[in-house]
C-alpha positions as CSV (number, residue, x, y, z in Angstrom):
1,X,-8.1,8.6,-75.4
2,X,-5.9,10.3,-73.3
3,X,-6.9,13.1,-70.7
4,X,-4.9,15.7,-69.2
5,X,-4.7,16.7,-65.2
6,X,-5.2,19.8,-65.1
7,X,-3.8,19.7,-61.8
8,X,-0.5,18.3,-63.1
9,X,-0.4,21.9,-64.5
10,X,2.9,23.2,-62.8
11,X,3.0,25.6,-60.6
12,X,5.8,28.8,-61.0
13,X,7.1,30.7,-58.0
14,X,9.0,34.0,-59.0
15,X,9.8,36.9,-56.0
16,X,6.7,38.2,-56.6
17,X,4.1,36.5,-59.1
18,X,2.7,32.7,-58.9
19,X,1.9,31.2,-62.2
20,X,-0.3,28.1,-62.2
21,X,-3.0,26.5,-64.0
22,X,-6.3,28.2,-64.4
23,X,-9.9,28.2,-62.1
24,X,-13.4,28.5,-63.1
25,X,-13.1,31.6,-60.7
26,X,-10.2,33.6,-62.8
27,X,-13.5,34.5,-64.8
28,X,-14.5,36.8,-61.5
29,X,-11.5,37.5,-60.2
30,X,-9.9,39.3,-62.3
31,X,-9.9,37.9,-66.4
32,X,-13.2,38.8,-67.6
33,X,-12.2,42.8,-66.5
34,X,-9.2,42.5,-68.3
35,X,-10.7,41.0,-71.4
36,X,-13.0,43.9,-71.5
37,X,-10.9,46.7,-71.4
38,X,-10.4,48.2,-74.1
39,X,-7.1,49.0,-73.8
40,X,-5.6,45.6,-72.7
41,X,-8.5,44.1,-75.2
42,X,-7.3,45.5,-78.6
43,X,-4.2,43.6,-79.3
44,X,-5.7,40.4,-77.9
45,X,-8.9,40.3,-80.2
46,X,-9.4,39.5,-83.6
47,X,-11.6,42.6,-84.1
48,X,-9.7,44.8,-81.5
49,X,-11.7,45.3,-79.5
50,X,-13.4,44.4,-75.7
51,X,-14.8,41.0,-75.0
52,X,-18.1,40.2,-73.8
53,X,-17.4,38.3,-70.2
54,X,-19.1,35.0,-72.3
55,X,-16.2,35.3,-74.4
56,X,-13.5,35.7,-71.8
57,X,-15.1,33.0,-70.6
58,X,-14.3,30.9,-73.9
59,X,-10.7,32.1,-73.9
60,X,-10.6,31.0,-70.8
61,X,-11.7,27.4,-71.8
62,X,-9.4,27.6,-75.3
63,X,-6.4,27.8,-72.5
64,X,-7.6,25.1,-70.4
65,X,-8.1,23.4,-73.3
66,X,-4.4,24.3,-74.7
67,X,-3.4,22.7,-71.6
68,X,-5.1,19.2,-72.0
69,X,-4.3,18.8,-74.9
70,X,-1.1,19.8,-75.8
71,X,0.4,19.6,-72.2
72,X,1.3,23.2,-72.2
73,X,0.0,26.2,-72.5
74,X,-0.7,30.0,-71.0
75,X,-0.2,29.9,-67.1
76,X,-2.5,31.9,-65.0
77,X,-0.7,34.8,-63.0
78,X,-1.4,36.1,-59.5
79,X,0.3,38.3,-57.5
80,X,2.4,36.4,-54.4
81,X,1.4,38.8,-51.9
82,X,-2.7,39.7,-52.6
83,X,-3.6,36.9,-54.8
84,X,-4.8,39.7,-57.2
85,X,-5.0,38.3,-60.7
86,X,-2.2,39.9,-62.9
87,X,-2.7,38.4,-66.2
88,X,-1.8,35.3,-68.2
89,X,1.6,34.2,-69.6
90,X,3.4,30.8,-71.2
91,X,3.4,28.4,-73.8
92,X,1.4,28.8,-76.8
93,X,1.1,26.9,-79.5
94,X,-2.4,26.0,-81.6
95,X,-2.7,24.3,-85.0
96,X,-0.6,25.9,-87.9
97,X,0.7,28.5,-85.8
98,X,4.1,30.8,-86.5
99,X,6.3,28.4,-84.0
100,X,6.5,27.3,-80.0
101,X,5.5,31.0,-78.5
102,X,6.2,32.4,-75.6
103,X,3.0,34.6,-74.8
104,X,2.0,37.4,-72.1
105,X,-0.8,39.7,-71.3
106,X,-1.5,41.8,-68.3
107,X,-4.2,43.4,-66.6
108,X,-4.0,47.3,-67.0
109,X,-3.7,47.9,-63.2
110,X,-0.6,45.6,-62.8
111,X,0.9,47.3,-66.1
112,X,4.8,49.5,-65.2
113,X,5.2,46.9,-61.8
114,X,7.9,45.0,-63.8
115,X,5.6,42.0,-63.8
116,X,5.4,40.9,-67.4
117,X,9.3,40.7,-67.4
118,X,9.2,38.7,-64.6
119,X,6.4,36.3,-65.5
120,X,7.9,35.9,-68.9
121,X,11.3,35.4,-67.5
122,X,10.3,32.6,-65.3
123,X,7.7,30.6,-68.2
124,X,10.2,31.1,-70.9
125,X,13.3,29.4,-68.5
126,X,10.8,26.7,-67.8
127,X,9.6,26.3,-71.5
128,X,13.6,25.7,-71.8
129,X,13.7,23.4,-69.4
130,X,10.8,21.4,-70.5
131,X,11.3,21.4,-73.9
132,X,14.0,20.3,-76.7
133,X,13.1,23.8,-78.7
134,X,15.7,25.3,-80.7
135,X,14.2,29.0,-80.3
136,X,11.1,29.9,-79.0
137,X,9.0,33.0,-80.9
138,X,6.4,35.8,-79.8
139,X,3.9,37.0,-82.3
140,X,3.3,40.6,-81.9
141,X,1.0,42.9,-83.2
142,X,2.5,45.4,-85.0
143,X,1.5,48.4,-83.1
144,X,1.7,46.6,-80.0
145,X,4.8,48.9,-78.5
146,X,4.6,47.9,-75.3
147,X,4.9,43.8,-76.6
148,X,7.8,44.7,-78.4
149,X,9.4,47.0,-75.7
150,X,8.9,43.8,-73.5
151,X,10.5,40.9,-76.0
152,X,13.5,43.4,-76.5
153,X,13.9,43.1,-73.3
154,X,13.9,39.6,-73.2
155,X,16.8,39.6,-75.5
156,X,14.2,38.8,-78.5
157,X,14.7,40.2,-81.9
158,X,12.3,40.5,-85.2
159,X,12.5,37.8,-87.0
160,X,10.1,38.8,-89.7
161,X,6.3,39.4,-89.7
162,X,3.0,37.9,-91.1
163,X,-0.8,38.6,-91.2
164,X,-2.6,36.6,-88.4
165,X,-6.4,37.8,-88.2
166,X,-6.1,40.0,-90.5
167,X,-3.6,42.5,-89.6
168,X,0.2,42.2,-89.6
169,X,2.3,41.0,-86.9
170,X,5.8,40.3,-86.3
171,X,7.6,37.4,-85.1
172,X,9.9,38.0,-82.4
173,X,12.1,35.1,-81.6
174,X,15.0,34.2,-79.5
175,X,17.2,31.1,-79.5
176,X,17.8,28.7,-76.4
177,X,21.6,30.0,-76.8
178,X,21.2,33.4,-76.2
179,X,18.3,33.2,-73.7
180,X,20.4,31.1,-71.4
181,X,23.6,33.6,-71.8
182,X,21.3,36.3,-70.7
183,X,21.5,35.1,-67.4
184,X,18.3,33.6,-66.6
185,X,18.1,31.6,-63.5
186,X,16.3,28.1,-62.6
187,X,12.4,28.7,-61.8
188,X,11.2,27.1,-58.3
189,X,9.0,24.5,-59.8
């Protein structure tokens, strides 16, 4: 039996967001009133709708979890200067799923700062750096605009789509080739 460190979880310095592994205390600070807006909520649930804190506090678990036992998974993001809890980006990648994603969701209040760019910038370089992928994918609802506005940017196309909880999706990927001619720098690790 092998356990993960959950402090081995690396830590991510951009010019304005640190991502690093998740605290019992992310529940308070900041995740369980993002998982209950509704706003934020409805692309991120299988029913669309808010969470319950107890089940924030389960998704908070699954990505802990992600993390032991897969050695990746969804960084926790805070911002530099307040320690404000912004939201959650990284590697995702459970049993049977679409590919080796690249996943991100913000808190409404940190929503038009430019954050999700940037957090997604700097976990996608370092999934690149970590990892011998080919491409790396983003499952997005389909009326997730905002998502898709956001993998665009990223330089990620549609690959094609597919149901995933019921309701369609598409799969946005992007190839190591093109993500690195894009430009993207190292990430202080």
């Amino acid at each position: 039996m092998s356990l993960f460190d959950l402090s081995a979880v690396p830590r991510i310095e951009t010019e304005r967001l640190v991502l690093r592994g998740w605290s019992e205390s992310d529940l308070d600070n900041g995740f369980a009133a993002m998982m209950a807006d509704e706003e934020v909520a409805r692309f991120l649930s299988a029913d669309m709708r808010a969470k319950a804190r107890s089940d924030a506090w389960r998704d908070m678990a699954l990505f802990v979890g992600h993390w032991a036992l897969r050695g990746y998974g969804l960084f926790a993001v805070e911002e530099k200067a307040t320690g404000a809890f912004v939201g959650r980006v990284g590697a995702w990648q459970p049993e049977c799923w679409v590919g080796f994603e690249l996943g991100w969701a913000l808190a409404r209040p940190h929503w038009g700062k430019g954050y999700a760019v940037e957090a997604a910038h700097a976990a996608g370089d370092w999934i690149f750096a970590q990892f011998p992928l080919d491409e790396i994918v983003s499952l997005i609802h389909a009326e997730n605009v905002r998502s898709q506005h956001l993998a665009h940017r990223l330089g990620m196309r549609v690959r094609g789509d597919t149901i995933h909880a019921g309701m369609r999706h598409e799969i946005w990927q992007i190839s190591r080739s093109v993500w690195q001619a894009r430009g993207r720098g190292g990430v202080d690790v």
